[in-house]
PLY file of the C-alpha trace (Angstrom):
ply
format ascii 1.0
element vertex 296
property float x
property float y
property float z
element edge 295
property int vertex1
property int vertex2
end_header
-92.47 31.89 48.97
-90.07 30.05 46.56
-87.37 30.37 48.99
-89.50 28.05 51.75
-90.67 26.16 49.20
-86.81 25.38 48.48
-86.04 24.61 51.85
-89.62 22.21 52.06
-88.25 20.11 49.47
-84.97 19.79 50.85
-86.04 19.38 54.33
-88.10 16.71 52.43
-85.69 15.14 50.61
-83.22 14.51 53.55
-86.71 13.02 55.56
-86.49 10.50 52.55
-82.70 9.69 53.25
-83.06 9.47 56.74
-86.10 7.08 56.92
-84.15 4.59 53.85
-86.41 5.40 51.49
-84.85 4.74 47.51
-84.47 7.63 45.47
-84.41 7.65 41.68
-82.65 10.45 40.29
-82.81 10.57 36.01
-80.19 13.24 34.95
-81.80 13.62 31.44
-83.65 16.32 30.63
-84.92 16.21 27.25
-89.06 14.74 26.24
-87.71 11.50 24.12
-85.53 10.37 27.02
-87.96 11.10 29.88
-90.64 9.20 28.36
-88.20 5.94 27.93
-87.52 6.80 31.56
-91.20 6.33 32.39
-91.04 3.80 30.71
-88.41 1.99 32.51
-89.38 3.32 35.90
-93.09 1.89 35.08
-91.40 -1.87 34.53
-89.04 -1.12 37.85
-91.70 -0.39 40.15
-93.44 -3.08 39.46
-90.67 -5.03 40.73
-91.07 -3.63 44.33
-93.23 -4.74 47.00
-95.20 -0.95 47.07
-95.12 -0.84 43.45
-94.46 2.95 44.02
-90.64 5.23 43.64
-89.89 8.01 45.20
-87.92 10.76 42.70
-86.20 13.90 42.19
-86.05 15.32 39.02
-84.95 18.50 37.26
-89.00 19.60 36.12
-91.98 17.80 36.81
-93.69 18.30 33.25
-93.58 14.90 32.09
-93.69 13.07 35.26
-96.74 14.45 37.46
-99.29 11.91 37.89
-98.03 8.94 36.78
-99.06 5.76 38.91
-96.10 4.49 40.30
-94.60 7.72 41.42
-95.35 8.09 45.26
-93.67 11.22 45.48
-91.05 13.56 43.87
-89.28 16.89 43.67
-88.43 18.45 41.35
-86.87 21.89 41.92
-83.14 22.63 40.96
-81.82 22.70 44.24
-82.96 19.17 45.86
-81.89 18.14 42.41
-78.43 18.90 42.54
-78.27 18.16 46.51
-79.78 14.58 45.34
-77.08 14.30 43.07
-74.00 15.09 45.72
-75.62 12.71 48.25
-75.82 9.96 45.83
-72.18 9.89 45.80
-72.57 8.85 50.08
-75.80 6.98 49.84
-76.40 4.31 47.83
-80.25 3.79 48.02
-80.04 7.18 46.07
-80.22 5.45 42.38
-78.68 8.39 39.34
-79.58 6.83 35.87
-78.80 7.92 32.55
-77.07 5.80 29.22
-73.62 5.73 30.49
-70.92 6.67 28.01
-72.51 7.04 24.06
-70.13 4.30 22.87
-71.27 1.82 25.80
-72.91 -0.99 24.25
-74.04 0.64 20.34
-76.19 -2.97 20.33
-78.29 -2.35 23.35
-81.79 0.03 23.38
-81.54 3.36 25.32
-83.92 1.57 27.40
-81.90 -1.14 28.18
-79.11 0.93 29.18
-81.46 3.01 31.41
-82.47 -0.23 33.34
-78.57 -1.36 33.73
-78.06 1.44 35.73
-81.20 0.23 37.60
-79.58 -3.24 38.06
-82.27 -5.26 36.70
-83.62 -6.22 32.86
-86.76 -4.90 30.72
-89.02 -7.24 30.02
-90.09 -7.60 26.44
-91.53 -5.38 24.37
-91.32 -2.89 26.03
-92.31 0.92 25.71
-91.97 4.29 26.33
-94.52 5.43 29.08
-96.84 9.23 29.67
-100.15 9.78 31.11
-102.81 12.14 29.00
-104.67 14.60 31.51
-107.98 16.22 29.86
-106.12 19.52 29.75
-103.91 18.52 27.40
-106.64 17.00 25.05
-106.66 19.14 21.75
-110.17 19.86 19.61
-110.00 17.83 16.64
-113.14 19.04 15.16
-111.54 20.05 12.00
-110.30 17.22 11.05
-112.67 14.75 8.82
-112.17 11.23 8.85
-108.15 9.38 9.69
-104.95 11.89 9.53
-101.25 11.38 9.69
-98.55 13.69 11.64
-95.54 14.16 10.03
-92.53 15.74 11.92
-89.86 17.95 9.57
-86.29 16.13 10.13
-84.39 19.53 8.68
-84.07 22.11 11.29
-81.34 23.30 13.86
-82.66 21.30 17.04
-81.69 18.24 15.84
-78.97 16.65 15.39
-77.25 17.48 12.30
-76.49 13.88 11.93
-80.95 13.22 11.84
-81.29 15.29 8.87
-83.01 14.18 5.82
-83.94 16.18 2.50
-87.12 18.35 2.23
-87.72 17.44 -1.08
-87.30 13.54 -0.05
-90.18 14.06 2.37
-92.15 16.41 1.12
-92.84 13.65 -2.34
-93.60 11.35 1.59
-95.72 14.13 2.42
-97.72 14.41 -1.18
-98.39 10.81 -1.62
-99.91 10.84 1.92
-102.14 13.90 0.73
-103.81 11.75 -1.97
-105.03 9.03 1.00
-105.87 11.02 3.87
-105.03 14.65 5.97
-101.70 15.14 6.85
-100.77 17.38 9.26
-97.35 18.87 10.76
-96.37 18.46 14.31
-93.26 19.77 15.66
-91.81 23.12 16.86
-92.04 26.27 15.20
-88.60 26.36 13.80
-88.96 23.13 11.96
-88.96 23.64 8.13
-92.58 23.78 6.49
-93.85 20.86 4.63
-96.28 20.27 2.08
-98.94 19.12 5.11
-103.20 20.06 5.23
-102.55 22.02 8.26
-99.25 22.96 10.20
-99.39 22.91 14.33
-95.65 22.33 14.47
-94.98 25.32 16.86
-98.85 25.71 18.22
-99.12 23.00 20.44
-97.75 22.11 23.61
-95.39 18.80 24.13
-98.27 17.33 25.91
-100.75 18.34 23.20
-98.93 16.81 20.57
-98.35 13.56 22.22
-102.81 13.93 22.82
-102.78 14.25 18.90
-100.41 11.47 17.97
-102.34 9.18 20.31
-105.39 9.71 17.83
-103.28 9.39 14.59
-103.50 6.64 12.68
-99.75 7.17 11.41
-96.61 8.98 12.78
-93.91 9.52 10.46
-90.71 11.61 11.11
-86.91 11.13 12.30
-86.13 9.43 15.46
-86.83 11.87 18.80
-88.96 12.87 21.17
-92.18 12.10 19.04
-91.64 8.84 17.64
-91.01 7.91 21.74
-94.85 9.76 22.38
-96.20 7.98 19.31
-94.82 4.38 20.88
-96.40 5.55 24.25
-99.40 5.82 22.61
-99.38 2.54 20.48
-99.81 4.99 17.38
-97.99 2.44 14.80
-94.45 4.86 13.16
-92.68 5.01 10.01
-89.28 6.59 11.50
-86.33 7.42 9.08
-83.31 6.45 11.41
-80.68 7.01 8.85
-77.14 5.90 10.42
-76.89 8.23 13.59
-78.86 5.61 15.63
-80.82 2.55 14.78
-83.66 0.61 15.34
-82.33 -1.79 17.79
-80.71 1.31 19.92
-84.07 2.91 19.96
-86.65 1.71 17.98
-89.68 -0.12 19.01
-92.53 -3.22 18.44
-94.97 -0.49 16.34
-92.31 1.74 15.12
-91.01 0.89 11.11
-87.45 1.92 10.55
-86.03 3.42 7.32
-82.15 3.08 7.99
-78.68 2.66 6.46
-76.71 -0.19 6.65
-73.26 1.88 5.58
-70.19 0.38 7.25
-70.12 3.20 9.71
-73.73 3.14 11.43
-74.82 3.50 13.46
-72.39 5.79 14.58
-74.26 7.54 17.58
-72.04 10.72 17.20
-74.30 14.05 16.92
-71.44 16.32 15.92
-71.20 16.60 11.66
-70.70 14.18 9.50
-67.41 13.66 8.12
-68.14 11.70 5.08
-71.20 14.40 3.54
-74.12 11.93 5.74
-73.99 9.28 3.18
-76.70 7.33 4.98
-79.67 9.99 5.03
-78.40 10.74 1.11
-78.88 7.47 0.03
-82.25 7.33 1.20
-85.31 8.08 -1.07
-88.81 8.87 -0.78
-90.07 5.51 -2.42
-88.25 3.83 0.13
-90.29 4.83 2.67
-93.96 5.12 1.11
-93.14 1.76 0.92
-92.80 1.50 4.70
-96.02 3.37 5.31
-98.12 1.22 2.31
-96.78 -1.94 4.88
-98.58 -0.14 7.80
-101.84 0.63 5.24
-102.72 0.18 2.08
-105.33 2.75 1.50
-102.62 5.81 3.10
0 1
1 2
2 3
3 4
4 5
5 6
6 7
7 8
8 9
9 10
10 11
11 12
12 13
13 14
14 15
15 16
16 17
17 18
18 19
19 20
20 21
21 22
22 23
23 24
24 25
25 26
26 27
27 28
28 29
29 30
30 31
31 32
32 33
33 34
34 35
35 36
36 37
37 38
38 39
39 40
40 41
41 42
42 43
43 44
44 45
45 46
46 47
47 48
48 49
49 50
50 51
51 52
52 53
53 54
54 55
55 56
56 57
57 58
58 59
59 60
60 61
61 62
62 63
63 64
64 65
65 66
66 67
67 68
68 69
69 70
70 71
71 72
72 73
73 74
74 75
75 76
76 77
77 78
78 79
79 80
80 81
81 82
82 83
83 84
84 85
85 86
86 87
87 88
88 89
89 90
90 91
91 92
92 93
93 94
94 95
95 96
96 97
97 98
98 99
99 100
100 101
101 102
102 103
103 104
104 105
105 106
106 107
107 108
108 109
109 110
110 111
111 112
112 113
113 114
114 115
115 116
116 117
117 118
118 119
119 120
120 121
121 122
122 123
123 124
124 125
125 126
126 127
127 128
128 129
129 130
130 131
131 132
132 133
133 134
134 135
135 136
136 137
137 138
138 139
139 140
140 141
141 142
142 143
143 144
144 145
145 146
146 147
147 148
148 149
149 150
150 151
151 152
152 153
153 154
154 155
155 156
156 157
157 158
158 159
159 160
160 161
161 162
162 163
163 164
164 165
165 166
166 167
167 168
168 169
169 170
170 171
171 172
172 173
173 174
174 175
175 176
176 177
177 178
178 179
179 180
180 181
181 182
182 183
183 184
184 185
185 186
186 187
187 188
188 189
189 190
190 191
191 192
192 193
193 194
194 195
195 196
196 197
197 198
198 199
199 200
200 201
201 202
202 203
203 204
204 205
205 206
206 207
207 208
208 209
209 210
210 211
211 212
212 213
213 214
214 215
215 216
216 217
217 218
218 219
219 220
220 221
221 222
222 223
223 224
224 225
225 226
226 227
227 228
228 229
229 230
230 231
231 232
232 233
233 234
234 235
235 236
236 237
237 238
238 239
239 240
240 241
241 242
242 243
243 244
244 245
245 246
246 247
247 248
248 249
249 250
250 251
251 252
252 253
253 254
254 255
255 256
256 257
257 258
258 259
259 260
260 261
261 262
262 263
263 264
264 265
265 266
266 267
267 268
268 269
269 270
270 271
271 272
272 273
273 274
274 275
275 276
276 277
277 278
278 279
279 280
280 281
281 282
282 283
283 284
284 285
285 286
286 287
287 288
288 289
289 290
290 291
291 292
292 293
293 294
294 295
């Protein structure tokens, strides 16, 4: 059965080539840069006369049911066929950032669109549908809460890093105002949070959750982009490995560092000790989040 479903979506896919169709191909793979994806696709769609794409993508977790998809695939092989047609077809679209060191001035977003060939309109905004399924109880939780995302674990970047005890004194003025409560995956570090479903709920879940926060606050990735899809406002600690402007948005608060070298978009180690996530301290960003509220 997989097998013909294979060759369905590649009989599929070269039905699509044959009749003209455009095909949008995004090579990324990872939640953060799918949603900004969505988002850009949302913006380009609406510059067609359908206001619907056609795409092929590597999994079709983030992108089922969004509006202005009229069709995809998704399965390795019409993937990787997309990709070695593109190279003979040019209504077959592959998008990604380009080199890291591109433009270090322009959003991810942006960059996304260039390959695209047209410009974002501003602001602009990551994009993802919630289906019921992936609504979680909330029950337990009395009166407004903030997620907090651990920035100290081995799935980020080395370079997005910032010290527990830094965010855990975040973490225990936040306790005094309202519940806090850690999102994440299970191998982030534990924090001083009410309740910990870093590791219990699904990507989809926890975007659900942060659309009902009243506060996100964490390192740039993946859910500071679901946060900004949901218009849940963000205090994100960029450091100097990227910065606001490079992928930041309208509701999103940055906490960065302004040393000489950032931002340096480079996720191998640091080679000066990560100056920039040293030199930044928790009163510097309760002070971000008492800017969002004054009663957190």
């Amino acid at each position: 059965m997989s097998l013909i479903n294979r060759l369905l979506e590649m009989s599929r896919l070269f039905m699509w080539v044959i009749s003209g169709k455009e095909i949008i191909v995004p090579t990324f793979g990872s939640y953060g840069d799918m949603l900004m994806t969505n988002g850009v696709l949302k913006q380009y769609a609406a510059t067609k006369k359908s206001g619907k794409l056609y795409l092929v993508c590597k999994n079709d977790y983030l992108v089922y049911n969004l509006p202005f998809i009229r069709a995809y695939l998704h399965r390795s092989s019409s993937y990787y066929m997309s990709l070695r047609l593109s190279k003979y077809f040019k209504r077959i679209k592959v998008i990604n950032y380009g080199t890291i060191n591109e433009d270090k001035q322009a959003h991810l977003m942006e960059r996304i669109a260039k390959r695209l060939q047209f410009k974002l309109s501003k602001p602009f905004f990551p994009y993802m549908v919630h289906d019921k399924k992936d609504e979680v109880d909330l029950d337990f939780i009395k009166g407004k809460f903030v997620c907090i995302q651990s920035s100290a674990n081995t799935i980020f970047s080395a370079n997005k890093n910032w010290d527990m005890g830094e965010l855990d004194k975040v973490v225990d003025h936040l306790n005094l105002g309202c519940t806090t409560i850690q999102v994440g995956v299970k191998d982030d570090l534990p924090l001083n949070t009410q309740y910990h479903l870093n590791g219990k709920l699904s990507f989809r879940q926890s975007c659900y959750l942060l659309s009902k926060a009243t506060l996100f606050v964490g390192p740039e990735g993946a859910l500071m982009h679901a946060a900004s899809a949901s218009n849940t406002k963000s205090v994100i600690i960029f450091g100097g490995y990227i910065h606001h402007r490079n992928s930041g948005y309208q509701n999103v608060i940055p906490v960065e560092s302004h040393i000489t070298c950032a931002p340096c978009l480079i996720p191998s180690s640091c080679t000066i000790g990560l100056l920039c996530m040293k030199e930044l301290k928790a009163e510097t960003v309760i002070e971000k989040i008492n800017e969002v509220s004054d009663d957190i």
